[in-house]
C-alpha positions in Angstrom: 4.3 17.7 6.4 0.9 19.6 7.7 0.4 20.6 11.3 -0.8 17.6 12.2 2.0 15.2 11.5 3.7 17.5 13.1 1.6 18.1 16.5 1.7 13.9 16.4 5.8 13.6 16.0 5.7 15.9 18.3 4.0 14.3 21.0 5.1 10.8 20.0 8.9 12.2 21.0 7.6 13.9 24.1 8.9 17.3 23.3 5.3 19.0 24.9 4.1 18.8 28.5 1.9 15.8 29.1 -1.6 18.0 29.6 -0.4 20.3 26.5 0.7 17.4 24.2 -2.7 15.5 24.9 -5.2 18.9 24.4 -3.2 19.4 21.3 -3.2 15.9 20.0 -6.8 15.5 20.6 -7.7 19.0 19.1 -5.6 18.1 15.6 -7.1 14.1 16.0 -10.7 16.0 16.1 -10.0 17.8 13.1 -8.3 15.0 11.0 -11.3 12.7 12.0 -13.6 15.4 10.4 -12.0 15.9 7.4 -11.6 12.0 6.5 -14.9 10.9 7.9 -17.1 10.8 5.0 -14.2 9.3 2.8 -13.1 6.6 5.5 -16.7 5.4 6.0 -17.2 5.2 1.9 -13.9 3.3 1.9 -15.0 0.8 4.5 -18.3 0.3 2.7 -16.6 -0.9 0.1 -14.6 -2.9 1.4 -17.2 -5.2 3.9 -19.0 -5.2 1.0 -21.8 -2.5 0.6 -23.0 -2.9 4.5 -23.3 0.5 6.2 -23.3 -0.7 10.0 -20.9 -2.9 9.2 -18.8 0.4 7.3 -19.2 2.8 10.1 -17.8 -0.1 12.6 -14.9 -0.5 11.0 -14.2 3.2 10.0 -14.9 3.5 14.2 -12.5 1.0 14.8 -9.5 2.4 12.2 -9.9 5.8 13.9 -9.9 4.6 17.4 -7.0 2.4 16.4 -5.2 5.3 15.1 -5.7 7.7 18.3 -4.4 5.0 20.4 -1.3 4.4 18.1 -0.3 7.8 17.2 2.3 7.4 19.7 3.9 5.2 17.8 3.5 7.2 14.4 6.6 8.1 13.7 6.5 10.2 10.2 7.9 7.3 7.7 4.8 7.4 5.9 2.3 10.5 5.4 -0.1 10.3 8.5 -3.1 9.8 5.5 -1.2 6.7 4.0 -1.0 5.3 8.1 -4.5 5.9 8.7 -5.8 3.9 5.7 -3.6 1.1 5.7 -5.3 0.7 9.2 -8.4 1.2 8.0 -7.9 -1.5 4.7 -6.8 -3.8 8.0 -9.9 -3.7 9.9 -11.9 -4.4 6.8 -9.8 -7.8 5.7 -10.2 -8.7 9.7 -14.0 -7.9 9.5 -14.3 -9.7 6.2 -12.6 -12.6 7.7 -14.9 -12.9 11.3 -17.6 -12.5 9.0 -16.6 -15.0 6.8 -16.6 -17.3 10.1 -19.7 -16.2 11.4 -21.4 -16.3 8.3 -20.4 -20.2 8.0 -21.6 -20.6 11.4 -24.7 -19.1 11.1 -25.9 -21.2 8.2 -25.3 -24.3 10.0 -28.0 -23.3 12.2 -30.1 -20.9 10.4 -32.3 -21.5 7.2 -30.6 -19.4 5.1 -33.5 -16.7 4.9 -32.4 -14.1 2.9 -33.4 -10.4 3.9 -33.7 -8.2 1.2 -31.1 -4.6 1.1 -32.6 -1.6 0.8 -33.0 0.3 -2.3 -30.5 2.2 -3.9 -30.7 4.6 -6.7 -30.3 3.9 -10.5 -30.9 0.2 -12.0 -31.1 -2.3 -9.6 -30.5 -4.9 -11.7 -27.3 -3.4 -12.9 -26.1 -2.9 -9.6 -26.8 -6.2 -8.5 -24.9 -6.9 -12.0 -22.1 -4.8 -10.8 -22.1 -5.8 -7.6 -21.4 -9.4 -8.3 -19.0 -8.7 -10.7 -17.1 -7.1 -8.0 -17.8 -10.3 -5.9 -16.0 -12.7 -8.4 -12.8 -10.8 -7.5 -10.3 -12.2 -5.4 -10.0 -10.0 -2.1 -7.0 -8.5 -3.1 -8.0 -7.9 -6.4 -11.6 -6.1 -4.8 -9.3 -4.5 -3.0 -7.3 -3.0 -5.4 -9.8 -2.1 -7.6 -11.9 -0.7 -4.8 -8.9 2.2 -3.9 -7.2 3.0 -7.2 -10.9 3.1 -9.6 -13.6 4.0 -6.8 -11.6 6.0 -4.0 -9.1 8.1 -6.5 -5.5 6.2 -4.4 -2.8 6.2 -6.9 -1.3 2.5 -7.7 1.8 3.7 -5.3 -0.9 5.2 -2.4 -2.6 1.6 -2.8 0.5 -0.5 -2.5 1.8 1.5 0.6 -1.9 1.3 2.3 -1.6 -2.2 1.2 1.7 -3.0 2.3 2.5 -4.6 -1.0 5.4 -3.7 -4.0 4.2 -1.9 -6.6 4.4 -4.6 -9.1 1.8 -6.9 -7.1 -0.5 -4.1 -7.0 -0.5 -3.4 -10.4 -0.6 -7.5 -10.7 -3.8 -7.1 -9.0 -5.2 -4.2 -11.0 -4.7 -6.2 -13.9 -6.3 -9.4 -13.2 -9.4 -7.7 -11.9 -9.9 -5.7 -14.7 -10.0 -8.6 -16.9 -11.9 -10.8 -14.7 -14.5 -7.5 -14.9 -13.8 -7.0 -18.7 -15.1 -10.5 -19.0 -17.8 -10.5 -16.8 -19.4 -7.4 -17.7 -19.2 -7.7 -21.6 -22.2 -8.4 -22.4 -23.1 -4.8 -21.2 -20.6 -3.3 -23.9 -22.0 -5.3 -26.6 -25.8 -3.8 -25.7 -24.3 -0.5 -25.6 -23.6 -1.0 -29.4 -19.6 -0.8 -28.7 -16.7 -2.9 -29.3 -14.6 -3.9 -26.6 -11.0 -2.5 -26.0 
């Protein structure tokens, strides 16, 4: 356990003077918001689907969610593991309004479609990656996002999750396929055989 889950089951149990416990939680929130900024944000991107406003919202939102919950934190999980699964939370709620927006907005827009901005490398192979990614189920994207993009172990993913192991791995499995077969074509121009 670092400092900080301890300064936070500290506080949550009331064992420091009100002014103390809330200078010291917000001094150890400050420095746990630093060092998982950069990673929460790339997380969220993911997530919403490659949209950076809509990425630093939610990784707003999971942080502000967490500071006003650490009173209830109470040390089951590591304070990491808590954070994210908040954080993986506000993306499938942000996906969902979107989702309803989105529907709503095409019954009374035109459907123009603005262009993104450029990234680096082949665009056409990251629009080809891109949808491959968006023929995944959500919970499959979702999967695949934190155990192949963010480094989250299969168990990390289930407990940010809130799902067994085996449904996890379930999910790892289907979208690799599903990505296997989408993207083959790209192995057979690279001059290799498939696994």
């Amino acid at each position: 356990m670092n400092e900080w889950e301890k300064v936070v089951i500290t506080v949550g149990a009331g064992a420091l003077a009100p002014d103390a416990a809330t200078a010291e939680c917000e001094e150890g929130f400050s420095t746990f918001v630093v060092s998982h900024r950069e990673r929460a944000r790339r997380l969220a991107w993911r997530l919403v689907g490659r949209d950076e406003a809509a990425a630093e919202d939610v990784a707003q939102d999971a942080f502000v969610k967490a500071y006003r919950g650490l009173k209830n934190f109470r040390g089951e999980a590591s304070l990491e593991t808590w954070f994210y699964r908040i954080l993986v939370r506000q993306a499938q709620d942000y996906r969902r309004w979107r989702a309803v927006r989105d529907l709503w907005s095409r019954m009374w827009r035109d459907g123009a479609h603005h262009p993104s901005p450029e990234s680096l490398g082949d665009p056409g192979l990251r629009r080809r990656l891109a949808s491959a990614l968006d023929h995944l189920s959500p919970r499959q994207r979702e999967v695949f996002i934190l155990v192949h993009l963010e480094g989250f172990t299969v168990q990390e993913s289930a407990e940010l999750l809130g799902k067994p192991t085996g449904t996890v791995k379930t999910h790892l499995h289907r979208a690799l396929t599903t990505l296997r077969e989408d993207l083959a074509d790209l192995q057979e121009l690279r001059g290799g055989s498939q696994p």
